[in-house]
LOGU-477168 format. One line per 2 residues: number of its first residue (from 1); their letters; for each residue x, y, z of C-alpha. Coordinates in steps of 0.1 Angstrom, whole numbers. Layout:
# residues N
NUM) A) X:Y:Z | ...
END
This chain:
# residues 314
1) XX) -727:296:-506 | -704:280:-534
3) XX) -684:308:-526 | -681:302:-490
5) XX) -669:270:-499 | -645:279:-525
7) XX) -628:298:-495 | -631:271:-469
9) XX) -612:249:-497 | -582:277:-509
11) XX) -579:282:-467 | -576:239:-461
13) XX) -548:241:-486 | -528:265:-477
15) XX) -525:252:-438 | -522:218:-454
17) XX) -492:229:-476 | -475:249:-445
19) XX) -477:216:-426 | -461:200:-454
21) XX) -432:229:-454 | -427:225:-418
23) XX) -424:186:-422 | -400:190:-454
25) XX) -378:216:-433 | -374:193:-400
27) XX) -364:164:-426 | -341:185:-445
29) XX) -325:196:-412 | -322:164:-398
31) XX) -306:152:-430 | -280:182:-430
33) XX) -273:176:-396 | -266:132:-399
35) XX) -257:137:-438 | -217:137:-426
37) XX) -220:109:-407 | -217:76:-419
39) XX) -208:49:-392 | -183:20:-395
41) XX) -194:-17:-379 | -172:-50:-385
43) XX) -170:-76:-366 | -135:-87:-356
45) XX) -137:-121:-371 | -155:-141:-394
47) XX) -166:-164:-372 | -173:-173:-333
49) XX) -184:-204:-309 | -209:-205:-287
51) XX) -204:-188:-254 | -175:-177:-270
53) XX) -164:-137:-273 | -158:-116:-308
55) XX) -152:-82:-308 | -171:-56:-329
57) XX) -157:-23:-338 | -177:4:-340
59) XX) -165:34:-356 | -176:73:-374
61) XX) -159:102:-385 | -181:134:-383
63) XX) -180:171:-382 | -160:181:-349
65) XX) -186:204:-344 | -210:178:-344
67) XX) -216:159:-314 | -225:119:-314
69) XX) -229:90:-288 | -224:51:-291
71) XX) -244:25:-274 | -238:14:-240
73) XX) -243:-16:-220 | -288:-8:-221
75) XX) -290:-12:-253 | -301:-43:-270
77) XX) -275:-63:-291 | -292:-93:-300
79) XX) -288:-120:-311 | -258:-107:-290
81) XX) -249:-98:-254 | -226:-78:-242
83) XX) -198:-80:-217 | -173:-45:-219
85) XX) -174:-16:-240 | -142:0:-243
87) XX) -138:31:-258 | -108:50:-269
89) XX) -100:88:-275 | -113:111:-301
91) XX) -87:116:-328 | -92:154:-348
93) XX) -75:160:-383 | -82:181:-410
95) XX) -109:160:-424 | -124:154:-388
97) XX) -131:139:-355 | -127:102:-355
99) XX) -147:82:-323 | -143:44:-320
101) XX) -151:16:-298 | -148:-23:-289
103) XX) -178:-40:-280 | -170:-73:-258
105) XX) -198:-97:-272 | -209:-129:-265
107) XX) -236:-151:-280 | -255:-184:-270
109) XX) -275:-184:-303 | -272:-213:-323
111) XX) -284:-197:-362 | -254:-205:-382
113) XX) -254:-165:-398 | -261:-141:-368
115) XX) -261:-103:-380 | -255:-68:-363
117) XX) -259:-34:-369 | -253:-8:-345
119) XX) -265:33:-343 | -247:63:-335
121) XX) -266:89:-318 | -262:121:-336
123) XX) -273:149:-310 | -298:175:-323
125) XX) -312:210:-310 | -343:188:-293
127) XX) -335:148:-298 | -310:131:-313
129) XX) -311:111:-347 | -299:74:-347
131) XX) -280:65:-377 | -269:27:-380
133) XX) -239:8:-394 | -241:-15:-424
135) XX) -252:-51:-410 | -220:-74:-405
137) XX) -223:-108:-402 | -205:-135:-383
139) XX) -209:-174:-389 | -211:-200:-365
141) XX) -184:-228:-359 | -202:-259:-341
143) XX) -177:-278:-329 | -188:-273:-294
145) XX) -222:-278:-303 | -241:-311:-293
147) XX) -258:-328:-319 | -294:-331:-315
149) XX) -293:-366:-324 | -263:-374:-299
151) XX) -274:-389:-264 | -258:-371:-236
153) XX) -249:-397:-207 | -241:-387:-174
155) XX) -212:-401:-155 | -216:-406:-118
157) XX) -187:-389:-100 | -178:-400:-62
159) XX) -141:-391:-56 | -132:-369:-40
161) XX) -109:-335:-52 | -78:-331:-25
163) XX) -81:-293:-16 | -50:-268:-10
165) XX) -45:-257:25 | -53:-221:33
167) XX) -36:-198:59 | -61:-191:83
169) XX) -54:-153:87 | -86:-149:117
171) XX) -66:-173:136 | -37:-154:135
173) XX) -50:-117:144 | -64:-136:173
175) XX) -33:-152:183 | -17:-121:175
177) XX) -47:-99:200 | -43:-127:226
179) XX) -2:-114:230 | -8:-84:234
181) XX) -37:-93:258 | -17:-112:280
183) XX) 16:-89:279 | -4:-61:285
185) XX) -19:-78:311 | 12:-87:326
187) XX) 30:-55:322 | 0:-36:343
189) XX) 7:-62:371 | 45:-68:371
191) XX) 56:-40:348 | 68:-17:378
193) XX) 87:-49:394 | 98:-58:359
195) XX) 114:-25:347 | 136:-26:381
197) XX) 142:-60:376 | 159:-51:341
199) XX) 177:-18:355 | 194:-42:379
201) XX) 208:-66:356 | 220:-37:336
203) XX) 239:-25:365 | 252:-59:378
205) XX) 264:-72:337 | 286:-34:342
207) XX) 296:-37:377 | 307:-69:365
209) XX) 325:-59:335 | 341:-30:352
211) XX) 357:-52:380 | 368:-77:354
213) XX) 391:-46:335 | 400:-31:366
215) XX) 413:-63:378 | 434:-75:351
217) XX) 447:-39:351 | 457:-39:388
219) XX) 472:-72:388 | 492:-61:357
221) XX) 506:-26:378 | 510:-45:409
223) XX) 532:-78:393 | 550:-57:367
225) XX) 555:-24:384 | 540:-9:355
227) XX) 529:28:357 | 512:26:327
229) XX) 487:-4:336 | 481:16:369
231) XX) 472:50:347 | 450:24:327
233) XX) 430:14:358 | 423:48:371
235) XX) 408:59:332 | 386:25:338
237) XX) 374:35:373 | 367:68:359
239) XX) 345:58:330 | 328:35:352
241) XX) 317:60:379 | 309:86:350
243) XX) 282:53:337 | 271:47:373
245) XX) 265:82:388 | 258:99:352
247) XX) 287:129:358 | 318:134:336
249) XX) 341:119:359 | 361:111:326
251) XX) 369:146:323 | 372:157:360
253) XX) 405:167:378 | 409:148:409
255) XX) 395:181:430 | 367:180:410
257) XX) 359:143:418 | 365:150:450
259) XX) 341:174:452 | 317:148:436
261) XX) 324:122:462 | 329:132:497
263) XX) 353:102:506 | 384:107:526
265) XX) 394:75:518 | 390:81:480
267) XX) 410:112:484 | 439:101:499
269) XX) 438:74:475 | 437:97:443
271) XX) 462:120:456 | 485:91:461
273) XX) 478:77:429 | 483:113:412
275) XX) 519:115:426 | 526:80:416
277) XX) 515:87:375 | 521:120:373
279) XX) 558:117:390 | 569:86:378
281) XX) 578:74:409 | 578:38:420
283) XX) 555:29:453 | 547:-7:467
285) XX) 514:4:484 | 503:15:447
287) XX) 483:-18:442 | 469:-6:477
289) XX) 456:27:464 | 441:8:440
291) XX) 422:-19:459 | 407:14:478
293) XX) 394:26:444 | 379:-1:441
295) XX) 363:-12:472 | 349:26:463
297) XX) 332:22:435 | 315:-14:444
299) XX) 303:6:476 | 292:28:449
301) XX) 275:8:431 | 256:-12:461
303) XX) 245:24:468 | 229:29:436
305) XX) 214:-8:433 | 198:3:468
307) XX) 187:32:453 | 166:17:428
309) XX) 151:-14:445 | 141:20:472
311) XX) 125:42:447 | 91:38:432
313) XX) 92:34:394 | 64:59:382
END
């Protein structure tokens, strides 16, 4: 029996001290593992305000084998909160891989010393291993602090604060959709009438134009005997019929306008015309040639103005 025991007890000590090795190896890989990295944490300044910001820095230089992880916006910073983390990019040398970052803090504690110490999350094989900055300390400034002792009194208020005048962008898209609305509207009704209208004018403002030239031209051949004003004239007639019947009378012979415009009238003009330019000659029915070119081309153009209030616009 007190042999049986004495086994029982040699067995409890050995699992006891294997336990022991296990727990001595996990420790003394966790401390190779964090044993290169030792974290940096200052505050900024030396001293804040209530509901005023201070920066912390929080920095380590490790193993760039070695992976590690800051704090973010869960964790708890008190006496502190935070408002914006803001991290900046790894630098790697020879003697490692520097991480950093700015905490945006703010505090509404009133202690006169408030402390911090932040961690940096050293990633293991299974977990990783927080290892924390030396505490820092800030101290409190209250000027902006009420006394306790000081009674607050309230002061009524009743004037009131002129505001600045807005643009009202709604009222304009709906001004803006109500156009379109009503020209659309319009344009489905009238547009057919409307497009004619327009093509008219055009063709009245040159009509118009062309008889003004053409005139002063003929008036110019006719009182000065001047070949030149009457050569003038027929390049103006020309351009005009090219404008109004979309050919190239411009560049037609007089056979090929001819051919254009079955006129006898025009003909005998042209040919008349053609002898009087191309000759040199002198004629006192050339200011009659001309009025027939013209009285030609207005019928031309009443034509065409027919032609269009006639034909459906599609």
């Amino acid at each position: 029996m007190a042999r049986s025991n004495f086994v029982d007890t040699l067995r409890g000590i050995a699992v006891l001290s294997v336990f022991m090795l296990c727990l001595d190896t996990a420790a003394l890989s966790q401390r190779v593992r964090t044993s290169g990295v030792r974290p940096s944490g200052v505050f900024l300044t030396d001293s804040i305000e209530v509901g005023k910001p201070v920066y912390f820095s929080l920095s380590v230089k490790h193993n760039p084998g070695t992976e590690v992880f800051f704090p973010d916006s869960t964790y708890d910073f008190s006496p502190f909160e935070i408002i914006e983390k803001r991290n900046f990019v790894s630098n790697t040398d020879e003697k490692g891989t520097l991480d950093s970052a700015v905490y945006h803090l703010i505090s509404f504690d009133v202690t006169p010393k408030q402390s911090l110490r932040l961690p940096v999350f050293v990633f293991g094989k299974k977990d990783c291993t927080a290892v924390y900055t030396a505490p820092d300390s800030v101290f409190l400034i209250s000027t902006n602090l009420i006394k306790p002792d000081a009674k607050g009194t309230l002061t009524p208020e009743t004037g009131l604060h002129p505001l600045g005048s807005e643009f009202n962008f709604s009222i304009l898209i709906g001004v803006i959709a109500l156009i379109i609305g009503v020209s659309g509207s319009i344009y489905w009704v009238f547009g057919h009438d409307i497009y004619k209208q327009w093509q008219l004018i055009k063709l009245q403002r040159r009509h118009l134009e062309y008889v003004r030239s053409f005139n002063r031209l003929m008036r110019n051949a006719r009182e000065r005997k001047n070949i030149k004003d009457a050569e003038k004239a027929i390049i103006v007639w020309k351009n005009y019929l090219e404008r109004l019947e979309k050919l190239p009378f411009a560049t037609y012979t007089t056979r090929e306008i001819l051919d254009a415009i079955a006129d006898e009238e025009l003909a005998d003009a042209l040919k008349n015309m053609d002898g009087i330019i191309y000759g040199q000659g002198e004629s006192k029915n050339m200011h009659v040639y001309l009025e027939v070119l013209k009285t030609g081309a207005t019928r031309l153009y009443r034509n065409k103005r027919k032609f269009i209030l006639d034909s459906p616009v599609s």
